[in-house]
C-alpha positions as a printed Julia matrix, in Angstrom:
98×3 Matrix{Float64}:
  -67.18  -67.41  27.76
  -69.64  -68.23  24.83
  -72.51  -65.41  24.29
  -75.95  -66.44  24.72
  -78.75  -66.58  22.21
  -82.13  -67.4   23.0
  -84.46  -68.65  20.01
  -87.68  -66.79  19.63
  -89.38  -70.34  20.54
  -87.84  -70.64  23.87
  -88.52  -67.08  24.67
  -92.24  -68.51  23.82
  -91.47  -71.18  25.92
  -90.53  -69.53  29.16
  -93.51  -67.54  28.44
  -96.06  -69.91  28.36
  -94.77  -71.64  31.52
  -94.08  -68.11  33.77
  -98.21  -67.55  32.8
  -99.38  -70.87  33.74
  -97.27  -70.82  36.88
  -98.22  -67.14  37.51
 -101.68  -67.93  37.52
 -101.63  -69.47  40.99
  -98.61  -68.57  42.33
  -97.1   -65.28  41.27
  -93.78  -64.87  43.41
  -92.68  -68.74  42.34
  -93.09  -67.55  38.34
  -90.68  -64.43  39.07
  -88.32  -66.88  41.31
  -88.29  -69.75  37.88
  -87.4   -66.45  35.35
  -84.53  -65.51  37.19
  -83.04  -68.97  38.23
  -83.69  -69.64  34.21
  -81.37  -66.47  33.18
  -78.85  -67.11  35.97
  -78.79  -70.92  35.0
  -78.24  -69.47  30.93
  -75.37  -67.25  32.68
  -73.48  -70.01  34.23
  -73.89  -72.46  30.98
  -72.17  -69.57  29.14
  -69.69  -69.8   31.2
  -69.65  -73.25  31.72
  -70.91  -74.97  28.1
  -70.15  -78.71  29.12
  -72.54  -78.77  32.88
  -74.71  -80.23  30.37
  -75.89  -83.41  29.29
  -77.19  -85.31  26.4
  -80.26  -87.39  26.44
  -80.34  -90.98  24.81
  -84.03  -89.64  23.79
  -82.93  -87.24  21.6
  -80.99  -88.91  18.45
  -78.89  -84.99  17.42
  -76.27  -85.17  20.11
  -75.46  -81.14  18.86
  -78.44  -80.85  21.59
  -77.12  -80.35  25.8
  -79.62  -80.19  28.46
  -79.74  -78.57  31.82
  -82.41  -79.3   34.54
  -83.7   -76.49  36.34
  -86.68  -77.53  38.67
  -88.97  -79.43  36.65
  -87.99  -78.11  33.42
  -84.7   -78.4   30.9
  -83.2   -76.07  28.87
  -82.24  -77.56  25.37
  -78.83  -75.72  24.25
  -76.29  -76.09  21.58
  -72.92  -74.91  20.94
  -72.68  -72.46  17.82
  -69.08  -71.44  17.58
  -68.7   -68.36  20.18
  -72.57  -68.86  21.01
  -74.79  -70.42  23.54
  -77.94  -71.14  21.38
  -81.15  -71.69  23.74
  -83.05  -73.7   21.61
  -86.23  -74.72  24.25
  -87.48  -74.8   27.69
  -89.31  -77.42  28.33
  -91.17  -79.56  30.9
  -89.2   -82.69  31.69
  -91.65  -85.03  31.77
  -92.26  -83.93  27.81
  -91.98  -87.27  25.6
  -88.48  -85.58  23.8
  -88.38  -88.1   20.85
  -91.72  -86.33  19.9
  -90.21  -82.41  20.27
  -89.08  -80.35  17.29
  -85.67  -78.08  19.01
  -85.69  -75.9   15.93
């Protein structure tokens, strides 16, 4: 099982998406946080569930939906890096993962 790491800018990420979801409809914010960290729990455990975007030219980058949003990951030896969280609908030729 590979041990996660969240980047500082994902941790920003989650953030600013719990607050804008929060705003209107508090209980669906705390529901999204926890399926996030279950859904970084299971990658962990389960690196390859995956996929790679044809959007995003560094294949080092996986991606996992979760609602309306996907987690950007990479594989750093025994770790799980969580590089973003990030809408899906984002234009991800345009995003900077780190």
């Amino acid at each position: 099982m590979k041990r996660l790491v969240v980047s500082d800018r994902a941790i920003t990420d989650m953030a600013e998406i719990l607050e804008f979801i929060r705003k209107d409809r508090p209980k669906a914010s705390e529901r999204l946080y926890d399926r996030l960290w279950r859904e970084f729990d299971q990658l962990c455990a389960f690196p390859n569930l995956g996929h790679r975007r044809a959007d995003v030219r560094d294949t080092q980058y996986r991606f996992k939906r979760v609602k309306s949003f996907l987690v950007a990951y990479r594989l750093d030896g025994d770790d799980l890096r969580v590089v973003r969280v990030l809408h899906g609908a984002r234009d991800f030729r345009q995003v900077r993962f780190e």
